[in-house]
C-alpha positions in Angstrom: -4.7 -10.7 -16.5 -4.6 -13.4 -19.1 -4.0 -16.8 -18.3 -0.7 -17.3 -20.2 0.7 -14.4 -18.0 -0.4 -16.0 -14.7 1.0 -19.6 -15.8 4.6 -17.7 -16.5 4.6 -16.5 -12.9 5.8 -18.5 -9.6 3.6 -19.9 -7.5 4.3 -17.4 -4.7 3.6 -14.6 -7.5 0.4 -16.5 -7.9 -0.8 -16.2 -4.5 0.6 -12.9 -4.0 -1.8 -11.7 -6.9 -4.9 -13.8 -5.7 -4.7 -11.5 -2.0 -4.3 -8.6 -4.0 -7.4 -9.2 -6.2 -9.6 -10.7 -3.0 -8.7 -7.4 -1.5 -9.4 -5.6 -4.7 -12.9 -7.1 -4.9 -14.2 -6.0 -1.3 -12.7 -2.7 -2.3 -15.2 -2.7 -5.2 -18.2 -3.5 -3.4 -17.7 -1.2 -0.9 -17.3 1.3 -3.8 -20.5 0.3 -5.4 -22.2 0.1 -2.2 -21.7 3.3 -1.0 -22.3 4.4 -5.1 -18.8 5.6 -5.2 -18.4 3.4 -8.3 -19.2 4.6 -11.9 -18.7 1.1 -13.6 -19.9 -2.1 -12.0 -18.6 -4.3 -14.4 -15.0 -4.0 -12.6 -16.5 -6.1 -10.3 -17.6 -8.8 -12.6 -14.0 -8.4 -14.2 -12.1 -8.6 -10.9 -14.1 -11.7 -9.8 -13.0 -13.7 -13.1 -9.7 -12.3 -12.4 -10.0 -14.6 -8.7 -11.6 -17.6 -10.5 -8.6 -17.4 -13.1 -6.6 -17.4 -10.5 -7.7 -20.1 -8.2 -8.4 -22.4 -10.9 -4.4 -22.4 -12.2 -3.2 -22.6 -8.7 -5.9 -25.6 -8.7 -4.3 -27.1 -11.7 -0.9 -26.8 -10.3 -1.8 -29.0 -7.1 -3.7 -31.4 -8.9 -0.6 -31.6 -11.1 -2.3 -30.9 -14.3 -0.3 -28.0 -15.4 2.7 -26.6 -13.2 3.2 -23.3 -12.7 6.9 -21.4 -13.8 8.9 -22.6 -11.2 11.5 -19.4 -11.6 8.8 -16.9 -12.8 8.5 -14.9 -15.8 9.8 -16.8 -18.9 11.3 -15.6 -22.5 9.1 -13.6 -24.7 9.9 -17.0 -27.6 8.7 -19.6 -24.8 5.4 -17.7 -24.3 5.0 -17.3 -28.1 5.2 -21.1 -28.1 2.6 -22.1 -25.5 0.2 -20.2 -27.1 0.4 -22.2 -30.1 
C-alpha cells in the first residue's frame, strides 16, 4: 500500500489495516517456518507495509501530517498531494 493511499484513509481505517497486517506477518512466518511459503520476500514486504503504517499514524499524533479525517478523498485532491 502506498503512502498517499494510507494518508487518504481515517484514522480508524489506519488502525484497522495495521491489525490486519500485524496478523498478516505472523501468518507469514508461520508459513515460512513450517516451509509452506514459496516467496519470503512477502515477509520483507508485509513488514514495510507495518512500518508505513505506524510511522503515519506516528505523524498524525505528533501533528506533523493529519490523517483524512472523513476517509477516502477525490481522485483531483490525491493528484494534487502528490505534486
Amino acid at each position: 500500500m502506498k503512502s498517499y493511499e494510507i494518508r487518504a484513509m481515517s484514522l480508524d481505517e489506519v488502525r484497522s489495516e495495521l491489525r490486519d497486517a500485524l496478523e498478516g506477518i505472523s501468518n507469514l512466518k508461520f508459513q515460512l517456518a513450517t516451509k509452506q511459503l514459496s516467496d519470503a520476500l512477502r515477509v520483507r514486504y508485509a513488514r514495510r507495509n507495518v512500518a508505513r503504517l505506524k510511522t503515519i499514524l506516528r505523524e498524525h499524533e505528533s501533528g506533523v501530517r493529519k490523517l483524512s479525517a472523513s476517509g477516502p478523498q477525490r481522485e483531483e485532491d490525491r493528484q494534487e498531494a502528490r505534486g
